[in-house]
C-alpha positions as CSV (number, residue, x, y, z in Angstrom):
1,X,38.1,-144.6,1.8
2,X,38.3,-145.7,-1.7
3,X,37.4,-143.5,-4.5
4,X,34.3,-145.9,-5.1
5,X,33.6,-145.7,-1.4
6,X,33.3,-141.4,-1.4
7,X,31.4,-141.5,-5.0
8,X,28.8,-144.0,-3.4
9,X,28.8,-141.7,0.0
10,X,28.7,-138.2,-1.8
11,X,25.6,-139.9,-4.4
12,X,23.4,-140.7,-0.8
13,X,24.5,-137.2,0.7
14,X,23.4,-135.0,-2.2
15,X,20.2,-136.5,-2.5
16,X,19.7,-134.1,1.3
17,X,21.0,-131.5,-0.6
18,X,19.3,-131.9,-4.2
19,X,17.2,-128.4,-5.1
20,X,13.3,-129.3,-5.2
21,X,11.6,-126.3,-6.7
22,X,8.5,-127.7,-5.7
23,X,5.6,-125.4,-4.0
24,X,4.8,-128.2,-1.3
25,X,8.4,-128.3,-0.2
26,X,8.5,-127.4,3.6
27,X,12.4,-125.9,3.7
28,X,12.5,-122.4,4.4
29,X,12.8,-120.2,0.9
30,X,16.5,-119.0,2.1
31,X,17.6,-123.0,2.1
32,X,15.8,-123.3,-0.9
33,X,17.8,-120.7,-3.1
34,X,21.3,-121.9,-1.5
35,X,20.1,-125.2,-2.7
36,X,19.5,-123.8,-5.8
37,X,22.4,-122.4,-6.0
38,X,24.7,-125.5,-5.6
39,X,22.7,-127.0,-8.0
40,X,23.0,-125.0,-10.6
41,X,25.7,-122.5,-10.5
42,X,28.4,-124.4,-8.8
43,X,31.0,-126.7,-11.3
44,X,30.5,-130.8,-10.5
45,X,33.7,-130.8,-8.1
46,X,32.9,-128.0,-6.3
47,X,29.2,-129.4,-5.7
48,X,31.0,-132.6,-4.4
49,X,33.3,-130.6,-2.6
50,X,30.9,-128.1,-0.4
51,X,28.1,-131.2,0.0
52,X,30.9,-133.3,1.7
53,X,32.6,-130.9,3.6
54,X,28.5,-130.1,4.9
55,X,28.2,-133.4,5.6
56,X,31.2,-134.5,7.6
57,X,31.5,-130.7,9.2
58,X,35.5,-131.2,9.1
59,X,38.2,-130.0,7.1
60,X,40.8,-132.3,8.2
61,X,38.7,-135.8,7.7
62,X,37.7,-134.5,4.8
63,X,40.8,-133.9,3.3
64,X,42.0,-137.6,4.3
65,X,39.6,-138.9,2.5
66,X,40.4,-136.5,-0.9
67,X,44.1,-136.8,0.2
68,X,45.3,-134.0,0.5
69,X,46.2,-131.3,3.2
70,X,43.4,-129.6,4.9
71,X,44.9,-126.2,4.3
72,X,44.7,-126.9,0.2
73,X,41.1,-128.0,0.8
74,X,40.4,-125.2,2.8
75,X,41.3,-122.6,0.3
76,X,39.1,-124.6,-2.1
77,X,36.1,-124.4,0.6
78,X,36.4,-120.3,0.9
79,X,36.3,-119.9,-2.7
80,X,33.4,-122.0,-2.8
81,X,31.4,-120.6,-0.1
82,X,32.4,-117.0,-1.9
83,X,30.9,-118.4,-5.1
84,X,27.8,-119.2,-3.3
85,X,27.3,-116.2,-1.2
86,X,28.2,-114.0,-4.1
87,X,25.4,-115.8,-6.2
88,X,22.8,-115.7,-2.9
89,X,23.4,-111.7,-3.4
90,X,22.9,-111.7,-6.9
91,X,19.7,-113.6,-6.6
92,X,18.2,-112.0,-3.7
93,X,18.8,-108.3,-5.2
């Protein structure tokens, strides 16, 4: 995949995981916040990072298409799910 390619796919995947704040939104107030939360509090290439890596539900495809070994992008994925769940607790508290 070409990096045109993934920047066209992660632009139509994050539109599922966008944050609406509105009151007639029917998600569950939990999915809400985490959407928040990526949103908001997570840098641009971690945002693109998580979202994809939700989407495809694979470390090792999704490190072919970054490139890289899915043990590198693993570690990424930890610290990012870290980042989030720390945040969740801070908001929740």
């Amino acid at each position: 995949m070409t990096p045109k390619e993934l920047a066209t796919h992660f632009r139509d995947v994050a539109k599922d995981y966008r944050y609406d704040p509105s009151i007639f939104c029917n998600e569950p107030e939990k999915v809400r916040l985490v959407k928040k939360i990526i949103d908001e509090r997570l840098e641009d290439w971690e945002r693109v990072v998580i979202i994809l890596y939700a989407d495809c539900g694979s470390l090792r495809k999704l490190a072919e298409r970054f490139g890289m070994s899915h043990t590198t992008l693993a570690g990424f994925v930890r610290e990012i799910k870290a980042k989030i769940l720390d945040e969740y607790d801070k908001m929740t508290k």
